[in-house]
N, C-alpha and C positions, 0 to 999 in steps of 0.2 A: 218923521213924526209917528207916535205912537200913540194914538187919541188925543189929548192935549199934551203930550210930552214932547219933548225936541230930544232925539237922541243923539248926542255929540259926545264923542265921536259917533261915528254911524255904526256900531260894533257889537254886536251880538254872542255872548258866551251859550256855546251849544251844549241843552243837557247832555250828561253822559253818567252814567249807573258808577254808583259806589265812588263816582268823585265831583260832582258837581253842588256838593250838600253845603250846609251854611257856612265851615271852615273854609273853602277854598272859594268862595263867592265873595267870603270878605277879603282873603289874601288876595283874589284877581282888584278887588274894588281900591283897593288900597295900596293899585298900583298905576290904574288910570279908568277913565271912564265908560257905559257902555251901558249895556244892557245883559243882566246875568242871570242865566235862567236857570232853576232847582231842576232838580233830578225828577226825570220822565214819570208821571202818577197815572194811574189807570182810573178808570172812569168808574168803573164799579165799586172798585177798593175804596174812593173817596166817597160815593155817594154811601157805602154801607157803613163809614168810618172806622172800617179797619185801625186798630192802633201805629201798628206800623207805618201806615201810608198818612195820620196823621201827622206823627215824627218826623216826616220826611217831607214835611211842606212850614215846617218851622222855619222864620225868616229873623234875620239879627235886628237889632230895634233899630239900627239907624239904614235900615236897606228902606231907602224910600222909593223905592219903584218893584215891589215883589211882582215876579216873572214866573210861571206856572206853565208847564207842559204836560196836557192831557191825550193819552192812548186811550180811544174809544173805537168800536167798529159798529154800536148799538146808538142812534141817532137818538131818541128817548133819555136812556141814560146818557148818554153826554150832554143833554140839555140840562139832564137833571143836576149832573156835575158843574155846568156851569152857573146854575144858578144857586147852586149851595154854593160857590164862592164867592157869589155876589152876594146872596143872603150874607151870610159869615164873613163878609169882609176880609176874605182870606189872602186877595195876591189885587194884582192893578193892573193884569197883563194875561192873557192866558193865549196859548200855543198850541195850536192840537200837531201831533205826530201822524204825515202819513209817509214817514222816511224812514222806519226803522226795516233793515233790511234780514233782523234776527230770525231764523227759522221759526223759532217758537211764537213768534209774531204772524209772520206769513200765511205759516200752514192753517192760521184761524181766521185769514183774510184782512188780517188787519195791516198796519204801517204803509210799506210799500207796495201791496199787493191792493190795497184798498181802491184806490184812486182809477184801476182799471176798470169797476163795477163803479162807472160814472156816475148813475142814478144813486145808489149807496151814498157816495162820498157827497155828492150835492142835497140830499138832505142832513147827514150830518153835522155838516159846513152850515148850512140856511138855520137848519135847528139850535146849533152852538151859537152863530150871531144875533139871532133876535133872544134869544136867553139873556147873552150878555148884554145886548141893547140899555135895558132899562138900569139899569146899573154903571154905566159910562167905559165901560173895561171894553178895548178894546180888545179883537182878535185878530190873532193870525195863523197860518198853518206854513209848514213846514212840510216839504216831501223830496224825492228823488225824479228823475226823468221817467222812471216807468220800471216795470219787471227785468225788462235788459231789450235789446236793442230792435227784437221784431214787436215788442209791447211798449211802446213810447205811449204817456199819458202826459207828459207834464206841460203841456201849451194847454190842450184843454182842459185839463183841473185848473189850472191858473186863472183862468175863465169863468168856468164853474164858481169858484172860490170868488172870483171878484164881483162876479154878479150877487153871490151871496152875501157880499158886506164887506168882506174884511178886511184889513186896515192895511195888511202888507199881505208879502207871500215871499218864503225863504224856497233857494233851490240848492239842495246838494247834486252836484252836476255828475253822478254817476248814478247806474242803477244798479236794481236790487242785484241782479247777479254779480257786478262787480265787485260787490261788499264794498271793500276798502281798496282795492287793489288797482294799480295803475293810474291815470292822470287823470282827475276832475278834466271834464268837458267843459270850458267858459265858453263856449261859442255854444251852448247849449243855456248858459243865464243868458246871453245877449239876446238872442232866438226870443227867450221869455220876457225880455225886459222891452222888447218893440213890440210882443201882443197886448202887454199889458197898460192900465194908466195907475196902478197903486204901486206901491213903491215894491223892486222886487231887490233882495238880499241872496246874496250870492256865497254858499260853502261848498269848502272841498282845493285843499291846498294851499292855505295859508297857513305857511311856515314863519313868516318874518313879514315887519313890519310892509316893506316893498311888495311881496307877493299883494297885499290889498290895495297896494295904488297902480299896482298893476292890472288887477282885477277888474277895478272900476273901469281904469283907464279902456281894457280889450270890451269890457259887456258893459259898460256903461252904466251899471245896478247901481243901487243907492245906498249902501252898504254892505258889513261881510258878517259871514257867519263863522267863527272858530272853533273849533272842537280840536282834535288830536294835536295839534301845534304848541297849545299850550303845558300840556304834560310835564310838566317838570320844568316849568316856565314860565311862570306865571308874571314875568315882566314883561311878556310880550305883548300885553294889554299896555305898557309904559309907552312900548313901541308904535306900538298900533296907534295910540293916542298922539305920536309925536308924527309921526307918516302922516297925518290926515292934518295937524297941523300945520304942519314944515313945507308940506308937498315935496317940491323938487329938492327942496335942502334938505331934506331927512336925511342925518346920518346915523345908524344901528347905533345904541351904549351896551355891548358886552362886561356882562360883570365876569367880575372875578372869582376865581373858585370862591374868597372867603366870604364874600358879599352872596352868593349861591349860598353857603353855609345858615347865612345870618337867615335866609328865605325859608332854611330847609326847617330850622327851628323854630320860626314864626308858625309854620305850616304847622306844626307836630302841636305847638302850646294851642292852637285853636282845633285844635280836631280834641286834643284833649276837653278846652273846655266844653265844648259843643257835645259831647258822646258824657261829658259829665265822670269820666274815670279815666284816669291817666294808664292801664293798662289795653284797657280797649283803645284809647285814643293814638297811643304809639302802635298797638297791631292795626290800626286801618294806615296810619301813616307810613308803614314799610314798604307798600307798593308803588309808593312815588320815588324813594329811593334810588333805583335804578334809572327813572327819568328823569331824576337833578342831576346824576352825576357821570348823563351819560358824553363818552369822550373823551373824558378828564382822565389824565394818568396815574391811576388811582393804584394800589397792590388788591388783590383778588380776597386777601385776607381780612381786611379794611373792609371793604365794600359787604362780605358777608356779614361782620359784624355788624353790621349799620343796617344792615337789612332784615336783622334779627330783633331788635335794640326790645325793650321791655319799659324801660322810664326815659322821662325827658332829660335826667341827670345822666347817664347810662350816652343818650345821644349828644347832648352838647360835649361829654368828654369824649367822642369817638372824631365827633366835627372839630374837634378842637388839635387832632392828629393832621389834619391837610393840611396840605402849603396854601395860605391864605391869596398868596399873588400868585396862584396859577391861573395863567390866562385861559378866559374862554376858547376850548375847541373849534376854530373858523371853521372845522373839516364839517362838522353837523349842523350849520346853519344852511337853512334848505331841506334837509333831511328828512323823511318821514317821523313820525314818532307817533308810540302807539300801536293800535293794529295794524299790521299790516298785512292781509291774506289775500288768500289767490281765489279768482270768481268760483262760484258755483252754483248749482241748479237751484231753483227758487222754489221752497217748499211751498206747495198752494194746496186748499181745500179741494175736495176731489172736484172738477169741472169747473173748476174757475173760470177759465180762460172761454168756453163756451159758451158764456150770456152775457155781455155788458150790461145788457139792459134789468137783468136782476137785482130787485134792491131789498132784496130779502137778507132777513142777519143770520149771518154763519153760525151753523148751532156749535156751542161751545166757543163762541167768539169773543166775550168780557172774561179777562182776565181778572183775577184777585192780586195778583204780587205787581205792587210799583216798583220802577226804576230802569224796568228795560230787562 
């Protein structure tokens, strides 16, 4: 549950910058159920209403549960951001970020660096829930296990956070050093899901449908969070939908190249309309390119084409060049996709690590640019 909402399946689309925006929110929605959340907004960008970061909380008319995720490290301002979207009626769901593990994040104290300045993160949490209180908008947060493995924070933020109000609490079961690299920790959601009594959501390695009934199955969480799995894949919300169904009868429905085809061009006609210019709308859509067709015995000549393409006429003639009955590549299911890099040191403000108990705001800590 997500305030009064019943989320079924239990399935969470994780923002992710430059592709989680209203086109592919309705291509996942329209493919099975869930909860899909916009691209990561900064707290200060929204309360000053930047244009930009307006655009980027635009939601389609028929998305009846609008999902919002605010980066703030400024307790004040995120209060204030949450209450301009309760004023403004802007979303029905709002997410604060203390997961994001991007240098340009950290080194201001914010994402995943946040959560270890305990005092910090438990007013911002306290201050973000009672804003959105009067408003009925539930909250949640989102973070990682901690800076890396001698900085574990995520049992008591979960705590922190639950005593503050919030409605759930998602874990990407790596931390920030790890970035993206090596195996989500589920015995690290399990850990968090017997401290907790609010429902806790489990990311970080949901490739296929079964990795999330697996999931539950090892930590017991009350549903998943997806991010990178779905890249070029956007029927793995189909899957996902059918797995939590079916249970033990879930079996995978791999398409076929040309049915991938038909997806690629759906994608492309709505980033068009959504971006409002069919030039722009085909250069954001070229970055997925390479994540629909990855596997697939494709020629190197083709694939550049495709990856170049300029009009939506220009692409459906290039899609219209594959073998329509080429089967799905069984070799990449499971697979990473997306980032994938190797850990590294975790940029922090000078002294971080030195005071937990400072709850003072990192100068130069609100960001202006949404999205991550």
């Amino acid at each position: 549950m997500l305030g009064d909402r019943a989320v079924n399946p239990p399935v969470v689309l994780a923002p992710m910058a430059g592709i989680t925006n209203v086109a592919f929110r309705r291509l996942c929605r329209e493919q099975g159920g869930g909860v899909y959340v916009c691209e990561m907004i900064t707290t200060r960008a929204l309360v000053e209403r930047i244009p930009k970061t307006l655009k980027m909380i635009a939601f389609a008319e028929d998305e009846d549960f609008r999902s919002l995720q605010l980066y703030g490290v400024d307790p004040d301002v995120t209060a204030a951001a949450v209450r301009m979207i309760g004023e403004d009626g802007l979303a029905d769901h709002v997410d604060l970020n203390f997961g994001c593990p991007v240098p340009k994040v950290t080194r201001r104290g914010g994402g995943s660096a946040l959560p270890w300045r305990h005092k910090l993160f438990g007013r911002i949490v306290k201050q973000a829930v009672e804003a959105a209180r009067p408003y009925g908008i539930p909250l949640t947060i989102k973070m990682r296990k901690g800076i890396d493995d001698d900085h574990l924070t995520y049992v008591e933020a979960g705590l922190i956070a639950q005593e503050a109000g919030v409605a759930s609490v998602a874990l990407h079961a790596r931390t920030a050093e790890q970035r993206y690299s090596g195996k989500a920790d589920w015995d690290a959601i399990a850990t968090l899901k017997q401290a907790l009594d609010v429902p806790v959501l489990g990311n970080g390695d949901i490739w296929e449908g079964s990795d999330a009934l697996r999931m539950v199955e090892h930590t017991g969480c009350d549903g998943v969070v997806v991010g990178r799995g779905c890249l070029g894949r956007p029927w793995l919300f189909a899957d996902l939908e059918a797995a939590f169904t079916q249970g033990a009868d879930y079996k995978p429905v791999l398409p076929v190249l040309g049915e991938v085809a038909k997806i690629m061009s759906r994608h492309a006609e709505l980033l068009v309309d959504a971006l409002g210019d069919e030039k722009h709308g085909c250069a954001d859509f070229r970055k997925h390119v390479a994540w629909y067709l990855k596997g697939f015995p494709i020629g190197g000549e083709l694939r550049r084409r495709l990856a170049m393409i300029s009009s939506l006429a220009e692409l459906d003639d290039l899609l219209g060049k594959l073998d329509p009955g080429e089967p799905f590549p069984v070799g990449e299911l499971g697979q990473p996709r997306g980032r994938v890099n190797a850990p590294g040191k975790v940029s922090l403000p000078y002294g971080w690590l030195d005071s937990r108990d400072d709850d003072s705001v990192p100068e130069g800590a609100e960001m202006e640019n949404s999205g991550g």
